[in-house]
C-alpha positions in Angstrom: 0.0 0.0 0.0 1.2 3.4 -0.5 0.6 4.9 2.9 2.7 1.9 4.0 5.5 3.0 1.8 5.1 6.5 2.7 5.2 5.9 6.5 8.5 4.2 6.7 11.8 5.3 7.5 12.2 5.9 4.1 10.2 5.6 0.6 12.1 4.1 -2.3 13.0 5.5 -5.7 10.1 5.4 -8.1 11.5 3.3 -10.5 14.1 5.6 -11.5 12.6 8.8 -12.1 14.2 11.8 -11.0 10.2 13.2 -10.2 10.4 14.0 -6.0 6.8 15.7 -6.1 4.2 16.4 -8.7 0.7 18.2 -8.1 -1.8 18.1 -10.7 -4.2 20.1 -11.4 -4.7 21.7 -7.5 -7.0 24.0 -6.2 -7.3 24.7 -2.3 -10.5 27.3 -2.1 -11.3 29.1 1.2 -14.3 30.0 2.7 -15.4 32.5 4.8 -18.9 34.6 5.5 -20.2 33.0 2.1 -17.5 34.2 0.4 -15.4 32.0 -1.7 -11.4 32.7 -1.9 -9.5 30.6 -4.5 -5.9 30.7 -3.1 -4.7 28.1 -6.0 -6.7 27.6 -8.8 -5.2 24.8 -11.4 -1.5 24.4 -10.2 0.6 21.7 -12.2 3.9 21.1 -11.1 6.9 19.0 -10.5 10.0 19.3 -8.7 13.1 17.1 -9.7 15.2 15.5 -7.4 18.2 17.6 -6.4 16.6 20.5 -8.0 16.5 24.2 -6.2 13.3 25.4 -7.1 12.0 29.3 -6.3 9.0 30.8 -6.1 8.1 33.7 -6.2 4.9 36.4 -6.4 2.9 39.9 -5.1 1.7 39.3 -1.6 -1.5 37.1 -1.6 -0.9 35.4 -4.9 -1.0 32.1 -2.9 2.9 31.3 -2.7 2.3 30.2 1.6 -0.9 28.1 0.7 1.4 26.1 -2.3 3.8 25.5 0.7 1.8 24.6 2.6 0.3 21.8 0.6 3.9 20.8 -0.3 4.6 20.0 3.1 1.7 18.4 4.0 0.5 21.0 6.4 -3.0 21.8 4.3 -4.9 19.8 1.6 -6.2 20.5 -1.6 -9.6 21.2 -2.3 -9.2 19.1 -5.2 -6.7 17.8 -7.7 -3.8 15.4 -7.1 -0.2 15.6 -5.1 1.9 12.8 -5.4 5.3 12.3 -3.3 7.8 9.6 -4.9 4.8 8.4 -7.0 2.9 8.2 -3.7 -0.9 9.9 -3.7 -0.8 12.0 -0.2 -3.6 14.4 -1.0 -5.9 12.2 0.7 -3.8 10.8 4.1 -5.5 11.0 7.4 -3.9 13.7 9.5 -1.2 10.9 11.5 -0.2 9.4 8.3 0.8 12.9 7.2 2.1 13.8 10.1 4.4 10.6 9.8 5.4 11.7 6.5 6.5 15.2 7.0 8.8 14.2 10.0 10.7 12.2 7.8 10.7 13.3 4.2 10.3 17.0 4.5 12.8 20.0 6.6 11.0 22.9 7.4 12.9 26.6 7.3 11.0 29.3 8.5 11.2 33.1 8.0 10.5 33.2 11.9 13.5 30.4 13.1 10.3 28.6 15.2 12.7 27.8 17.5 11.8 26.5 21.2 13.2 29.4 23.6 13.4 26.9 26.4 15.3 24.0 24.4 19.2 24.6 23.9 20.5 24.9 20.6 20.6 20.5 20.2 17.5 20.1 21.6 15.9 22.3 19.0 17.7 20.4 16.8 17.2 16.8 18.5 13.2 17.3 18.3 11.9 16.2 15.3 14.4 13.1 15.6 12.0 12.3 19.3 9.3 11.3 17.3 11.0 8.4 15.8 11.9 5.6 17.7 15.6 6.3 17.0 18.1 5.6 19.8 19.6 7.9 21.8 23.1 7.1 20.2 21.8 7.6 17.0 19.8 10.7 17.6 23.2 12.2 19.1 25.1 11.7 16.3 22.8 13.1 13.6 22.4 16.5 15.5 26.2 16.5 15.9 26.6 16.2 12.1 23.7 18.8 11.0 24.7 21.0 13.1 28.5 20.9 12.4 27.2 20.9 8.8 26.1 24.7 9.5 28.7 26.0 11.2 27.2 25.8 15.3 28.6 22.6 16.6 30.0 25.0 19.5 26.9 26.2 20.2 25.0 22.9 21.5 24.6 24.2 24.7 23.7 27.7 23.9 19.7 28.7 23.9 18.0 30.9 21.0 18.2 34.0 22.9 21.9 33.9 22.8 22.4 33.6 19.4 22.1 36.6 16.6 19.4 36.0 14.1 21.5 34.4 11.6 22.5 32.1 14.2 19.6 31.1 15.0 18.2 30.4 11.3 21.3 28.4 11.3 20.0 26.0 14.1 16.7 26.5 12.0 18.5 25.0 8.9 20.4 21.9 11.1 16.7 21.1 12.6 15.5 21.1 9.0 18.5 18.4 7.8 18.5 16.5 11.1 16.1 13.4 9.7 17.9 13.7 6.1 14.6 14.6 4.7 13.6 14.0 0.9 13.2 17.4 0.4 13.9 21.2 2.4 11.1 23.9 1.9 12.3 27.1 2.9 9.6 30.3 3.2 11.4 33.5 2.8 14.4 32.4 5.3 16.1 35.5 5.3 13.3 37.7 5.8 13.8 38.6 9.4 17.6 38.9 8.6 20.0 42.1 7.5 21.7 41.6 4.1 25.0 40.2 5.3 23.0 37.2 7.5 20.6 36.8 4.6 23.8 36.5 1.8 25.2 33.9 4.6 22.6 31.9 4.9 22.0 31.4 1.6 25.3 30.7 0.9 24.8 28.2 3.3 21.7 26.9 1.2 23.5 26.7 -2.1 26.2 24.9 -0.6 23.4 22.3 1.1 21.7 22.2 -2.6 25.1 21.3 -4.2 25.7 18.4 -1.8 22.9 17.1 -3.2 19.7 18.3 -1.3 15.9 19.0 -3.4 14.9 22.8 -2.2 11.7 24.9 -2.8 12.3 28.5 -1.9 9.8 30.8 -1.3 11.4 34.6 -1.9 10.4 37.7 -2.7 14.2 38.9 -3.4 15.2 38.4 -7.0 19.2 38.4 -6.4 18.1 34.9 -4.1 16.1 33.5 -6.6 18.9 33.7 -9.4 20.5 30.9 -6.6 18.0 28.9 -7.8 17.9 26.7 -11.1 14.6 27.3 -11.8 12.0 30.0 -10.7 8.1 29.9 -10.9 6.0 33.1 -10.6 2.6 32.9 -9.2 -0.4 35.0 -10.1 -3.8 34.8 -8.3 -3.3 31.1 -7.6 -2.2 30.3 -11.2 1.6 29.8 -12.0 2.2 32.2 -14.6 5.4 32.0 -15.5 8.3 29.2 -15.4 12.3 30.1 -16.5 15.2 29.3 -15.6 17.6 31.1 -13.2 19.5 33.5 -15.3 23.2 31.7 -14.0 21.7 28.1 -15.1 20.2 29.4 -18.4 23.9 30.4 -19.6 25.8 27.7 -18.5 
């Protein structure tokens, strides 16, 4: 079965193909005081395995509620969204729940971290819902956080950490359970340039190792990092290219 599949420590390679996620043909519509909002209307797309995909938008064009359903946290209102091959636009809410602790890392324009948690507990949590033994837990946070930089900061807590830091903890939380896939909404929004160019630095490093990222920015000069760029428009994608440093090589 596919929930089977999808609930496991790991889903296999469909056959081959390089597709990691494909939605087709999804709406997610919104209701409030009898008034109908269509956030996505029609959305068809794939993302590639090891691809760094950006996208991008006004305000309210429905780049959050594509995320969203990307990582499981909403469902369509209709249409199709398939992971590995996998259908998951249907899953009861623990089934999704299992998937998105282990196939998708979250980055958030806010860090979400736990201000009560030291810097490897933050990064330990998502690994607690596995049944993963300690040894093994301790290890992984070791590596993703030496990975970005803030191995010496295990025991530190958010508040002690700049904001760059601290999206850096973000990004080693994200990796920890070596997830199919990173989503990222706009992480360097609540950081000045010189954090923002280091973290994404820090991103196109991760995407070269081999990591599958979806990017949600509104900066342009970020979204050239990516190989390819999708523009939304009232809940329709509108526009597909390639970033301008992939199209010339």
């Amino acid at each position: 079965m596919a929930v089977s599949n999808l609930g496991g420590q790991k889903m296999s390679a469909n056959n081959g193909d390089s597709t990691l996620l494909q939605l087709d043909s999804v709406t997610k519509h919104f209701f409030t005081d009898e008034v109908e909002t269509h956030a996505l209307d029609g959305i068809h797309l794939e993302v590639q395995k090891g691809e760094f995909l950006s996208i991008a938008g006004p305000s309210g064009c429905g780049k959050s509620t594509l995320l969203s359903i990307i990582g499981l946290l909403d469902t369509p209102t209709s249409g199709r969204y398939l992971i590995k091959g996998q259908p998951v636009e249907n899953l009861k809410p623990a089934e999704r729940a299992r998937i998105r602790n282990r196939e998708i890392g979250f980055i958030f324009q806010a860090f979400n971290l736990i201000g009560d948690l030291t810097v490897y507990e933050n990064v330990e949590l998502p690994l607690t819902y596995r049944n993963m033994p300690s040894g093994e837990r301790k290890e992984r946070v070791h590596k993703a956080l030496e990975r970005v930089g803030m191995a010496h900061r295990v025991k530190h807590y958010p508040s002690q950490l700049s904001g760059g830091q601290q999206q850096r903890v973000a990004v080693a939380r994200a990796l920890v359970g070596e997830p199919a896939i990173l989503l990222a909404d706009e992480p360097t929004g609540n950081l000045d340039s010189k954090n923002g160019e280091a973290v994404m630095d820090l991103l196109r490093e991760i995407h070269a190792q081999g990591a599958t990222i979806c990017m949600v920015t509104h900066d342009p000069r970020y979204a050239q990092i990516a190989d390819r760029n999708v523009h939304l428009f009232d809940g329709r994608i509108v526009e597909e290219s390639m970033a301008m440093e992939h199209a010339v090589s």
